[in-house]
MMTF fields as JSON, N, C-alpha, C and O atoms, coordinates in Angstrom:
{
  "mmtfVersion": "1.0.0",
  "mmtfProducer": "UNKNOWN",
  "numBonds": 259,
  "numAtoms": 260,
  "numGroups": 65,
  "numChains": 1,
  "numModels": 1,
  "chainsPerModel": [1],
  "groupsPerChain": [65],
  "chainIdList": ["A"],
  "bondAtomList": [4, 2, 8, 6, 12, 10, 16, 14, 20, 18, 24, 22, 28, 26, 32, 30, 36, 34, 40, 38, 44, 42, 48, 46, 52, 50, 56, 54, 60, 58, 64, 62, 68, 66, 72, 70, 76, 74, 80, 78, 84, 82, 88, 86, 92, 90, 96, 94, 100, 98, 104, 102, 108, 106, 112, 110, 116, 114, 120, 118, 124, 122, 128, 126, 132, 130, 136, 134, 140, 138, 144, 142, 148, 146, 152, 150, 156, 154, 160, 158, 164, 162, 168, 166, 172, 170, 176, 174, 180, 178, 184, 182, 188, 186, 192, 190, 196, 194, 200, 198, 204, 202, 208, 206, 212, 210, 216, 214, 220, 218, 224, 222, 228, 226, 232, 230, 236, 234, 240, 238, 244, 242, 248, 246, 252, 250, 256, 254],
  "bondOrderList": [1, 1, 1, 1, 1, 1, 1, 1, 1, 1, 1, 1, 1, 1, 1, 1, 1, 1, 1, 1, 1, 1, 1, 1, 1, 1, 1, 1, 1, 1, 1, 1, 1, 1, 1, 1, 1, 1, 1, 1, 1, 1, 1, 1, 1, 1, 1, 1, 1, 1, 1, 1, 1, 1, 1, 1, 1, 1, 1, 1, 1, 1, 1, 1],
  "groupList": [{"groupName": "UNK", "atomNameList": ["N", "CA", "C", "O"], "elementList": ["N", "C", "C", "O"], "formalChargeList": [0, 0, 0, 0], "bondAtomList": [1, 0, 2, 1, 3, 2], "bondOrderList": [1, 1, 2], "singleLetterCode": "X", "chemCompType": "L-PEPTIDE LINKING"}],
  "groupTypeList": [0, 0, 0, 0, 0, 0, 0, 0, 0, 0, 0, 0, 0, 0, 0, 0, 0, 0, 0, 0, 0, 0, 0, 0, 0, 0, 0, 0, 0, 0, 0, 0, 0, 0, 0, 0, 0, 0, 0, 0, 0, 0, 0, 0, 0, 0, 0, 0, 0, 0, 0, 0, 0, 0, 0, 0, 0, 0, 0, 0, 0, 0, 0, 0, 0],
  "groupIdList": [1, 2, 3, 4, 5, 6, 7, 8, 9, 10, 11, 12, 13, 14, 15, 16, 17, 18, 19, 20, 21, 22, 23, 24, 25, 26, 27, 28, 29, 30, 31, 32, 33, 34, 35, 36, 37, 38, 39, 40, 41, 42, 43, 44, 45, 46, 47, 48, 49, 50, 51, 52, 53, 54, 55, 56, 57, 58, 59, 60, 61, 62, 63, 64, 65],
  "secStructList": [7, 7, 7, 1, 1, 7, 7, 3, 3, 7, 7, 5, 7, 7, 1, 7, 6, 6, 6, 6, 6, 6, 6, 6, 6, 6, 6, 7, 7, 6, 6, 7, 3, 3, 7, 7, 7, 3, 3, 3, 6, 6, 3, 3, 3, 3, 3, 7, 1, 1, 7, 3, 3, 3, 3, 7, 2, 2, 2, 2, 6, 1, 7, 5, 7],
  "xCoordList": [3.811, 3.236, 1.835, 1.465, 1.118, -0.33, -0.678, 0.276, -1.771, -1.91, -2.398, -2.463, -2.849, -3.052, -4.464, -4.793, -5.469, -6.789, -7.377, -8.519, -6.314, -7.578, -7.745, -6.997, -8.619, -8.917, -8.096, -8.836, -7.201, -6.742, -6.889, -6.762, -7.145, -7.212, -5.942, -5.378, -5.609, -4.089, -4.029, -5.156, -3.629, -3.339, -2.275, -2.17, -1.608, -0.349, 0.192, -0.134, 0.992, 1.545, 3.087, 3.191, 4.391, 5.336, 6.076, 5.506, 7.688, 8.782, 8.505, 7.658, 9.302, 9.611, 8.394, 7.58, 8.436, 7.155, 6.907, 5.798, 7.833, 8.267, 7.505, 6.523, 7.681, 6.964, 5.643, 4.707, 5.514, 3.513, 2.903, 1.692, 3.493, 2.886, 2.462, 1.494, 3.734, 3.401, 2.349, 1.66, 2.368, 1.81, 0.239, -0.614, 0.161, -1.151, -1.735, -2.885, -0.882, -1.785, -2.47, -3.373, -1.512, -1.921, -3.247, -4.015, -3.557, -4.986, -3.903, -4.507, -2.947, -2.44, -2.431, -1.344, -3.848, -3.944, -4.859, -5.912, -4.454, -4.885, -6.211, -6.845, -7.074, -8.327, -8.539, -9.577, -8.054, -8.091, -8.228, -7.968, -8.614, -8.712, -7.359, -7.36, -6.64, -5.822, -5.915, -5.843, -6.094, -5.966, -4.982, -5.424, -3.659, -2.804, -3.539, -4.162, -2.952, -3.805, -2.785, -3.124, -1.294, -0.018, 1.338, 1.584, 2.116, 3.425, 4.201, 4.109, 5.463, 6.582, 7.852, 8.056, 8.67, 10.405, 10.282, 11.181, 9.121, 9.023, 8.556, 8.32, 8.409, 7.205, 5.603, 5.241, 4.943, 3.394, 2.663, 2.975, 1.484, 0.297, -1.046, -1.863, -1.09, -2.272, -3.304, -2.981, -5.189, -6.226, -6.009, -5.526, -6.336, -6.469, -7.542, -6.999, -8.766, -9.465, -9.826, -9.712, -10.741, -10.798, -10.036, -10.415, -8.175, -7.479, -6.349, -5.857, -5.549, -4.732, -3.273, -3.235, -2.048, -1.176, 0.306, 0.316, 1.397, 2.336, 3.33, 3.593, 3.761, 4.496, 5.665, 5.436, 6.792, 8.12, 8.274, 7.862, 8.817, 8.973, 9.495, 8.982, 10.71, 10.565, 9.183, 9.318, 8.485, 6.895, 6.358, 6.196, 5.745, 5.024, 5.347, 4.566, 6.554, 7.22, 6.991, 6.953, 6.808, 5.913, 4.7, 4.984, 3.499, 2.194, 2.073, 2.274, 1.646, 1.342, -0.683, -1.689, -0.547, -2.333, -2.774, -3.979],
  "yCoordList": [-10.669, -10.11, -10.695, -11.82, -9.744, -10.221, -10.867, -10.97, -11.149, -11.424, -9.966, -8.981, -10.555, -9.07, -9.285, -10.445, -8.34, -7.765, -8.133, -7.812, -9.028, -9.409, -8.177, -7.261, -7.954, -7.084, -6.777, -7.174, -6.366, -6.805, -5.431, -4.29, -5.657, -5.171, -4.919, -5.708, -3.653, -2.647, -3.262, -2.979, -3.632, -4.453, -3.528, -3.423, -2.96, -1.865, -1.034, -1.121, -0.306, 0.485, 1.193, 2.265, 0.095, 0.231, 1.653, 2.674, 1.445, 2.382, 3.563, 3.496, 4.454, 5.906, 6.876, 6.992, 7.44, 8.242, 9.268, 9.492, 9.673, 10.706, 9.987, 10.579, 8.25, 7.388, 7.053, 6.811, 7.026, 6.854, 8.007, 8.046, 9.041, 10.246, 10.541, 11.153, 9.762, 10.496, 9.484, 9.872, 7.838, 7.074, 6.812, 6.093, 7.667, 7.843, 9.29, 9.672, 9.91, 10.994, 10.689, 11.245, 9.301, 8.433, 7.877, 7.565, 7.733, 6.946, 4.978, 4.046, 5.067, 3.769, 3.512, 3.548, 3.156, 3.465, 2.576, 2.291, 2.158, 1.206, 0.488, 0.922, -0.733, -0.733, -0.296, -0.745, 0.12, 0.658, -0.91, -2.059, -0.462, -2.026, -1.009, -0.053, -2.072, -1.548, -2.891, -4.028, -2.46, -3.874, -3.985, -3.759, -4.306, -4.284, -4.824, -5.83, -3.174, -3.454, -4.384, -5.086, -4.038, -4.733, -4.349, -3.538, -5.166, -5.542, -5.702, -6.634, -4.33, -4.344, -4.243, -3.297, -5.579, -5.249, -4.742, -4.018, -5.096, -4.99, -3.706, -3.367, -2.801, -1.539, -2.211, -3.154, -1.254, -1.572, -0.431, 0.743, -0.988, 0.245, -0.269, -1.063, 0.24, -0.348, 0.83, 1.986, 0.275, 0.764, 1.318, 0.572, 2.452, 2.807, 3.804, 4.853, 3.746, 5.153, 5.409, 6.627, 4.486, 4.646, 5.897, 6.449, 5.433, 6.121, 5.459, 4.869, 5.318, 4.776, 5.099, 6.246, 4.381, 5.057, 4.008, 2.781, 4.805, 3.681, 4.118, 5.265, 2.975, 2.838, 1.708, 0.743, 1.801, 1.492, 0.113, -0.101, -0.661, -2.155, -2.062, -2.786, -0.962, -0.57, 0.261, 0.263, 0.637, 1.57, 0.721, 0.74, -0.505, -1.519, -2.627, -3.33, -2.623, -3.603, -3.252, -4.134, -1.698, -0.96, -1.848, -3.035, -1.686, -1.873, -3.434, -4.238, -3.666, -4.913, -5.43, -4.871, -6.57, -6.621, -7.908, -8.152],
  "zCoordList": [0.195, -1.022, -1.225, -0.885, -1.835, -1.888, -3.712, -4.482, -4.065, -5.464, -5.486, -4.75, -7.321, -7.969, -7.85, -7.606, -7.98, -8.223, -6.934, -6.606, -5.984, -4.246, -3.556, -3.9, -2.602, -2.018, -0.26, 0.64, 0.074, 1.349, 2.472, 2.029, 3.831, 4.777, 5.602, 6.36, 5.297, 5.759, 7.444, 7.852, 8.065, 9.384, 9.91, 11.132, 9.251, 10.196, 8.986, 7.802, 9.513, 8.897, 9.473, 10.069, 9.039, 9.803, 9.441, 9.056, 9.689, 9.053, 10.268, 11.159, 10.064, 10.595, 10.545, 9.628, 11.535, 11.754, 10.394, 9.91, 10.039, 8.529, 7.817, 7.369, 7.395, 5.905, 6.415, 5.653, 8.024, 8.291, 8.062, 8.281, 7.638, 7.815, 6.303, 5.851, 5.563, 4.123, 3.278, 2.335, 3.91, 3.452, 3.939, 3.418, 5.143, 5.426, 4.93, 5.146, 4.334, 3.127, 1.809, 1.185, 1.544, 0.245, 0.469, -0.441, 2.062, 1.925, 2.947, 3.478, 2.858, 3.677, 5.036, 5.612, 5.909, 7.387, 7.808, 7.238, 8.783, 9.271, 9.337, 10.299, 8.478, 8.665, 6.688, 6.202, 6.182, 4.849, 4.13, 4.488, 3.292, 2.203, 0.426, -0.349, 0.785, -0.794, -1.502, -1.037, -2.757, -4.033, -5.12, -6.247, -5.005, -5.98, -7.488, -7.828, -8.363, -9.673, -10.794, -11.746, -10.197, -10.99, -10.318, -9.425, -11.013, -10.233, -11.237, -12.035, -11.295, -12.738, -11.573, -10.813, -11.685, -11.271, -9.853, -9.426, -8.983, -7.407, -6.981, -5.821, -8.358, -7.746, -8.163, -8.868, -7.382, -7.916, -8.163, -7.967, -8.693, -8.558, -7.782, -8.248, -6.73, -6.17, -6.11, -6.381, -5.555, -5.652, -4.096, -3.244, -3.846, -2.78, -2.075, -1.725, -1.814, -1.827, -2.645, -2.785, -4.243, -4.778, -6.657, -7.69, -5.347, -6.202, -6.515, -5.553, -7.929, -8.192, -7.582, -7.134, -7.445, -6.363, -6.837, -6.739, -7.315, -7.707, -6.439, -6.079, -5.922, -4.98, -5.126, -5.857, -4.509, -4.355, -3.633, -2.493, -4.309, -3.597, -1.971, -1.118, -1.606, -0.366, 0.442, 1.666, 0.166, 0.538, 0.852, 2.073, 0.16, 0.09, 1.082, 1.722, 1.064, 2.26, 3.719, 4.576, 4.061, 5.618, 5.084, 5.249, 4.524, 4.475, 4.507, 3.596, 5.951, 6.382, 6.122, 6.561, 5.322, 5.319, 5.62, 5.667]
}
């Protein structure tokens, strides 16, 4: 897990070809910079592409940075 407001560099992008596919429509791909904006009960909302994006404590757990 990362802190909140740092800036981090997407390093992989695991799981089933089905969740790289849908999580690299979000903007989650390799080389990407995402910045978790907050963290409620193990979901988040992170910065991504200059777009906001709430994702699933399992989602987040593929996105290696």
């Amino acid at each position: 897990m990362v802190k909140e407001g740092e800036p981090n560099i997407i390093k992989k992008v695991g799981g089933k070809e089905e969740t790289r596919k849908f999580l690299a429509n979000l903007g989650f791909v390799t080389g990407g910079i995402v910045t978790v904006i907050s963290q409620m009960g193990g979901n988040m909302i992170v910065n991504i592409k200059d777009s906001r994006v709430a994702i699933g404590k399992e989602m987040a757990n593929k996105i290696m940075v």
